[in-house]
N, C-alpha and C positions, 0 to 999 in steps of 0.2 A: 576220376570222372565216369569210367566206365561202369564202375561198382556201384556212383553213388545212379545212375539212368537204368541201372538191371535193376538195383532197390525199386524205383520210382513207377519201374514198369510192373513190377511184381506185386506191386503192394495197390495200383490204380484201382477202385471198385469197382469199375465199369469194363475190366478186362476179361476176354473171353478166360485166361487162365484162371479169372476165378470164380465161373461159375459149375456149379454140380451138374455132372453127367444131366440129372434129373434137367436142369435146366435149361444147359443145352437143346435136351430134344423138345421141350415145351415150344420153344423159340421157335418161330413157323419163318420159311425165306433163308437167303443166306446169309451168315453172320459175317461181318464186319467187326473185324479187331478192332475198339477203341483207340487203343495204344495207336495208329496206323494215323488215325485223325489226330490224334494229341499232338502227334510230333510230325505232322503236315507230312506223311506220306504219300500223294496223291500222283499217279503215272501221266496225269493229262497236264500237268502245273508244277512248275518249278521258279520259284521265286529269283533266283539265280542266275536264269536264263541270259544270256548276253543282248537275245532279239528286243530283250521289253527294260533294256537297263536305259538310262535316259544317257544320250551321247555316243551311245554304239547301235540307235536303232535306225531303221529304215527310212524313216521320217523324218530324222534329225541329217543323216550321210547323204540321201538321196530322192531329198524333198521334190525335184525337181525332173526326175526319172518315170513317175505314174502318175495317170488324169483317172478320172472317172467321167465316163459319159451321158447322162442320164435323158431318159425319154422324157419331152416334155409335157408338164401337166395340160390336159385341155385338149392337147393336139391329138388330133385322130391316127388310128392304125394305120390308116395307108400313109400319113404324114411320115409318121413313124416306120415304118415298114420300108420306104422310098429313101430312106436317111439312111439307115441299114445296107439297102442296098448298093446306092452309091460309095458307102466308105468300102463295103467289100468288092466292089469291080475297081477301085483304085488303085484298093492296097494287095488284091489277089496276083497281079501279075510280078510282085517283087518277090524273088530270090530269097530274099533277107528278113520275109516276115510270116510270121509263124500266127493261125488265125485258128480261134481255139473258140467252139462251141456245146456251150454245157446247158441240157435240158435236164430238170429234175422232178420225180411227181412221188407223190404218197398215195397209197390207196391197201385198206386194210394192215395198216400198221408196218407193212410194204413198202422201204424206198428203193427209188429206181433210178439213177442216174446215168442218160448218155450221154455222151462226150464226143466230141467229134473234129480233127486237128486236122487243117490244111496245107499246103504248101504252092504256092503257084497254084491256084486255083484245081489242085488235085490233090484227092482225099489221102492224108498220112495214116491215118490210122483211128481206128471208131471201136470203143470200147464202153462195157455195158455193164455197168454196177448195180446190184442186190443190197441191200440191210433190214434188218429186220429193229423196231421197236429205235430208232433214231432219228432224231431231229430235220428238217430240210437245210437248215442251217449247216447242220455238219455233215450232211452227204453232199451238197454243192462244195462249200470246202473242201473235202476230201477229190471231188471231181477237177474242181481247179487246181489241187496241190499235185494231182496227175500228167494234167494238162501241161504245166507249166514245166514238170520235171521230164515231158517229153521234149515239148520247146528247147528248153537249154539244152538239152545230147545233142541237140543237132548245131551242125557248124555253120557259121557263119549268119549266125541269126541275130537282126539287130532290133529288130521289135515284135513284141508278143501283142496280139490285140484278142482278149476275153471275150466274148457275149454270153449272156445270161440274163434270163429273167427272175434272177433273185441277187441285184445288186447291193440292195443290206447286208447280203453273204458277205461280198468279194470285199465292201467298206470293211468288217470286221479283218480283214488280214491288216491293218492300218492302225485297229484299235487296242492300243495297250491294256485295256480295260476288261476285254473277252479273252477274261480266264477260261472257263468250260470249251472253250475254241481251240486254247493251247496247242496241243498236240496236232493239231495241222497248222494254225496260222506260224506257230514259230521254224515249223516245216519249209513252210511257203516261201517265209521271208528270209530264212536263210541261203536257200536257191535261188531266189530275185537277188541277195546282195550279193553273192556270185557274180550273177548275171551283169548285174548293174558296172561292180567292178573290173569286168573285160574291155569294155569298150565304151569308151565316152559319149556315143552317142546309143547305147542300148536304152533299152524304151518299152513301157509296157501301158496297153489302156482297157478299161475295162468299160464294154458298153451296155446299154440297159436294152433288152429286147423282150416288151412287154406278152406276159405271158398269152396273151388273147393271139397273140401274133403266129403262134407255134410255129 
């Protein structure tokens, strides 16, 4: 089998091994092994993965563990902003709950995402990400996949509560569908089933905090 996929690879027309020095350098950017695509080598996707197999996922184990909470349409900022406020002087004075806020902005091909983790209404820790030439989708994922893996270190934590004003993000940790997301969402959800798994009543929510609001 080995012999007959070195054949297979060797003989591909569209493989870098067979194109002429000459051709090579024609080739403007960087090349990309065919071979790599043929045979699904991709670092961000893994068809395999246990997060997105149907019966071992998050959705199917612990439908019942995450809400999402979204701003309602129509309703004005201070509606909104007044809803915010009250869930965090409820949930800020508990021990037990870990309160996690991610702003994200682009600007000149520039992402910037801060992050900022509470405890008891006192700040755990505020950290400040860079990327250059990627999505806001995948630098909020990436912000939350932080967030969250700070939450969990800490003991005796029995609900994480998200805000963010890119709620579409946080949906995609959920969505089996958001391959190019992979590498964080399968991130994500392996530490929430963790999570989830310690304690029957762990708990996590994700609230919308529309961007106007800063």
């Amino acid at each position: 089998m080995d012999n007959h996929l070195d054949s297979c690879i060797n003989s591909h027309p569209y493989s870098i091994k067979s194109l002429t020095n000459c051709q090579k350098t024609s080739v403007k950017g960087y090349i990309i092994d065919s071979n790599n695509k043929l045979y699904g080598v991709f670092p961000s996707f893994s068809p395999l993965n246990s997060e997105f197999s149907p019966g071992s996922r998050v959705i199917d184990i612990f439908l019942d563990k995450f809400s999402f909470n979204l701003a309602t349409k129509g309703k004005n900022a201070s509606s909104c902003s007044q809803q915010l406020d009250n869930m965090t002087i409820q949930t800020s004075t508990s021990p037990h709950t870990v309160i996690i806020v991610s702003d994200v902005s682009i600007k000149n091909d520039i992402a910037t995402s801060i992050l900022h983790i509470h405890i008891c209404d006192q700040p755990l820790i505020k950290m400040v990400y860079h990327a250059a030439f990627v999505t806001s989708t995948e630098v909020e994922l990436f912000a939350i996949r932080c967030g969250i893996n700070q939450a969990c270190n800490k003991k005796s934590i029995s609900k994480i509560i998200v805000i963010t004003d890119s709620i579409h993000a946080a949906k995609k940790i959920f969505d089996n569908k958001s391959l190019p997301y992979q590498i964080h969402t399968s991130a994500i959800l392996t530490k929430l089933k963790q999570f989830f798994a310690q304690e029957q009543d762990n708990y996590i929510e994700f609230w919308e905090c529309p961007s106007q609001l800063k």
